[in-house]
N, C-alpha and C positions, 0 to 999 in steps of 0.2 A: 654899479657894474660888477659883471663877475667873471672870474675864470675860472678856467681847467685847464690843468696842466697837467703834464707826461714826461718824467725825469729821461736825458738822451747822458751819454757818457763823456758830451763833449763839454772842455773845461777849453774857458775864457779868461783873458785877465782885462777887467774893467778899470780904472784907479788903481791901478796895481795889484788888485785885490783877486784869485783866479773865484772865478762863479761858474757855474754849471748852467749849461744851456737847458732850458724847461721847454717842448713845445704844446700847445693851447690852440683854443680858441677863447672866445666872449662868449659870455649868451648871446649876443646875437648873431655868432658865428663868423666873427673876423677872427683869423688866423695870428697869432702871435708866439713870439718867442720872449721870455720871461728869464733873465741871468741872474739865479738866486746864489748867492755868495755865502750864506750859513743859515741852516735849520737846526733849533734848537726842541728840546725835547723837555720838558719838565723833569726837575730833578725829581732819582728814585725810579723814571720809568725807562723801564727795558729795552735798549733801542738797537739789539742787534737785526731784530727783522729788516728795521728801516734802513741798517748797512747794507743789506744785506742785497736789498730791495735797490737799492742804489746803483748797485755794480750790476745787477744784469744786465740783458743785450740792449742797447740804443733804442727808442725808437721811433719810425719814419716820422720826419717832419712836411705839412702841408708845404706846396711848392713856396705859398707867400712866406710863410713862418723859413723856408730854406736858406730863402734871400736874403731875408732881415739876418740871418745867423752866421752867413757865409759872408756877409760886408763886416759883421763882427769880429770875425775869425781875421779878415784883412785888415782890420783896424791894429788887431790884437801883435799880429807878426808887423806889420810898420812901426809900431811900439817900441817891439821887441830888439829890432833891427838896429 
């Protein structure tokens, strides 16, 4: 299988760990949301684009991939709580 994902600016905490909500699909087109907790870079390469790339605007999540993100974010504050 494969995905594609699209970095959104909302930050989750999984195992205590915060991860950044990614939204996607599969190749065959199911909708998901992907909570990537650290990308690393090989040493020596230049990784201010990819900050940089980071921090722009959100963006839109499929309504499935929403739902899946928003029980997260509810998981995240009863945690929290």
């Amino acid at each position: 299988m494969q995905i594609t994902v699209k970095s959104t600016k909302e930050i989750v905490h999984i195992n205590g760990a915060p991860a950044r909500a990614w939204v996607g699909s599969t190749s065959e087109g199911a909708p998901i949301v992907a909570y990537i907790t650290c990308i690393q870079v090989e040493a020596g390469v230049e990784c201010a684009e990819l900050d940089r790339e980071l921090t722009e605007k959100s963006i839109p999540a499929p309504a499935q991939a929403e739902q899946l993100h928003e029980q997260a974010k509810k998981e995240t504050a009863a945690a929290n709580a």
